[in-house]
C-alpha positions in Angstrom: -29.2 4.3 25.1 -28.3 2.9 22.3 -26.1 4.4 19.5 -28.1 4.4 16.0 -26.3 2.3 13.2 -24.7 4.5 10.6 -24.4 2.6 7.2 -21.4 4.1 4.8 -23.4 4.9 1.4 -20.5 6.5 -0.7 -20.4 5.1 -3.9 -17.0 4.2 -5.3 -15.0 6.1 -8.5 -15.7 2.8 -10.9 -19.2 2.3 -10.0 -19.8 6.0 -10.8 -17.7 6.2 -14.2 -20.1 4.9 -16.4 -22.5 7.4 -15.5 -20.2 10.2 -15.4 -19.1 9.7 -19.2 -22.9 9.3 -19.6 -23.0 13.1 -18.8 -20.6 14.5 -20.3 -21.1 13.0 -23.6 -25.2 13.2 -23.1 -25.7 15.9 -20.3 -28.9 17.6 -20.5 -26.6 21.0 -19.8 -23.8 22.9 -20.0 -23.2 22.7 -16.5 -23.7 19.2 -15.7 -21.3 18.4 -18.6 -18.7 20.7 -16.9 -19.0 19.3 -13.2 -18.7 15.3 -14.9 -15.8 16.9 -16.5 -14.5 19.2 -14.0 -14.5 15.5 -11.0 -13.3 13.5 -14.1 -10.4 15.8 -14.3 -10.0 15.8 -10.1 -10.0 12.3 -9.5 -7.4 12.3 -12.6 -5.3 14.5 -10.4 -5.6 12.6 -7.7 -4.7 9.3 -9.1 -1.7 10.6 -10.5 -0.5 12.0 -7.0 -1.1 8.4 -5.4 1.1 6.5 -8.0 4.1 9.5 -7.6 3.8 8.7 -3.8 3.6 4.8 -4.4 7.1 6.1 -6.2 8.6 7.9 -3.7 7.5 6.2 -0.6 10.4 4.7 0.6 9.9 0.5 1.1 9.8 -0.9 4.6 13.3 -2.7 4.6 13.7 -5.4 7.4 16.9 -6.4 9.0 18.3 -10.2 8.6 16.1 -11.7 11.2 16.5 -15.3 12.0 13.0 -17.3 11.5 11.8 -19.7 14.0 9.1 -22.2 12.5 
Protein backbone atom coordinates (compact mmCIF):
# COMPACT_ATOMS: atom_id res chain seq x y z
CA UNK A 1 0.00 0.00 0.00
CA UNK A 2 1.06 3.04 -0.73
CA UNK A 3 1.79 5.97 1.68
CA UNK A 4 -0.48 9.22 0.68
CA UNK A 5 1.58 12.37 -0.27
CA UNK A 6 1.51 14.94 2.47
CA UNK A 7 2.16 18.52 0.89
CA UNK A 8 3.67 21.21 3.70
CA UNK A 9 1.02 24.24 3.48
CA UNK A 10 2.46 26.59 6.23
CA UNK A 11 2.69 29.79 5.09
CA UNK A 12 5.84 31.72 5.97
CA UNK A 13 6.09 35.07 8.60
CA UNK A 14 6.76 37.53 5.33
CA UNK A 15 4.05 36.26 3.20
CA UNK A 16 1.70 36.65 6.15
CA UNK A 17 2.84 40.24 7.39
CA UNK A 18 0.99 42.24 5.06
CA UNK A 19 -2.08 40.85 6.11
CA UNK A 20 -1.43 40.86 9.67
CA UNK A 21 -0.85 44.71 9.73
CA UNK A 22 -3.99 44.69 7.52
CA UNK A 23 -5.74 43.57 10.78
CA UNK A 24 -4.65 45.22 13.21
CA UNK A 25 -4.86 48.59 11.63
CA UNK A 26 -8.41 47.46 9.85
CA UNK A 27 -9.67 44.48 11.92
CA UNK A 28 -13.27 44.09 11.83
CA UNK A 29 -12.86 43.42 15.96
CA UNK A 30 -11.33 43.85 18.99
CA UNK A 31 -10.20 40.47 19.06
CA UNK A 32 -8.83 39.96 15.75
CA UNK A 33 -6.85 43.20 16.22
CA UNK A 34 -5.46 41.66 19.56
CA UNK A 35 -4.38 38.11 18.16
CA UNK A 36 -2.51 40.13 14.87
CA UNK A 37 -1.08 42.00 17.64
CA UNK A 38 -0.63 39.47 20.24
CA UNK A 39 1.65 36.87 17.05
CA UNK A 40 3.20 40.20 15.88
CA UNK A 41 4.50 40.67 19.35
CA UNK A 42 5.54 36.55 19.54
CA UNK A 43 7.32 36.24 16.46
CA UNK A 44 9.10 39.63 17.67
CA UNK A 45 10.14 37.56 20.61
CA UNK A 46 11.20 35.05 18.78
CA UNK A 47 13.42 36.77 16.36
CA UNK A 48 15.10 38.48 19.01
CA UNK A 49 16.05 35.03 20.77
CA UNK A 50 17.51 33.65 17.34
CA UNK A 51 19.86 36.70 16.75
CA UNK A 52 21.08 36.47 20.86
CA UNK A 53 21.81 32.77 19.97
CA UNK A 54 23.42 33.61 16.46
CA UNK A 55 25.55 35.77 19.33
CA UNK A 56 26.34 33.36 21.61
CA UNK A 57 26.74 30.30 19.56
CA UNK A 58 30.20 29.64 19.68
CA UNK A 59 31.78 29.41 15.78
CA UNK A 60 32.92 25.99 14.52
CA UNK A 61 36.84 26.64 14.66
CA UNK A 62 38.95 24.18 12.48
CA UNK A 63 42.40 23.07 13.11
CA UNK A 64 45.37 24.00 10.55
CA UNK A 65 44.60 21.21 8.09
CA UNK A 66 46.80 20.76 5.23
CA UNK A 67 44.69 20.95 1.71
CA UNK A 68 45.15 18.51 -0.95
CA UNK A 69 43.76 19.76 -4.41
Amino acid sequence: MTQPKTINLTPSWEALLPSMLAIVTDGDSHEARDFARSELRRMATLADAWVQHCKTATPKTYDNEETTQ
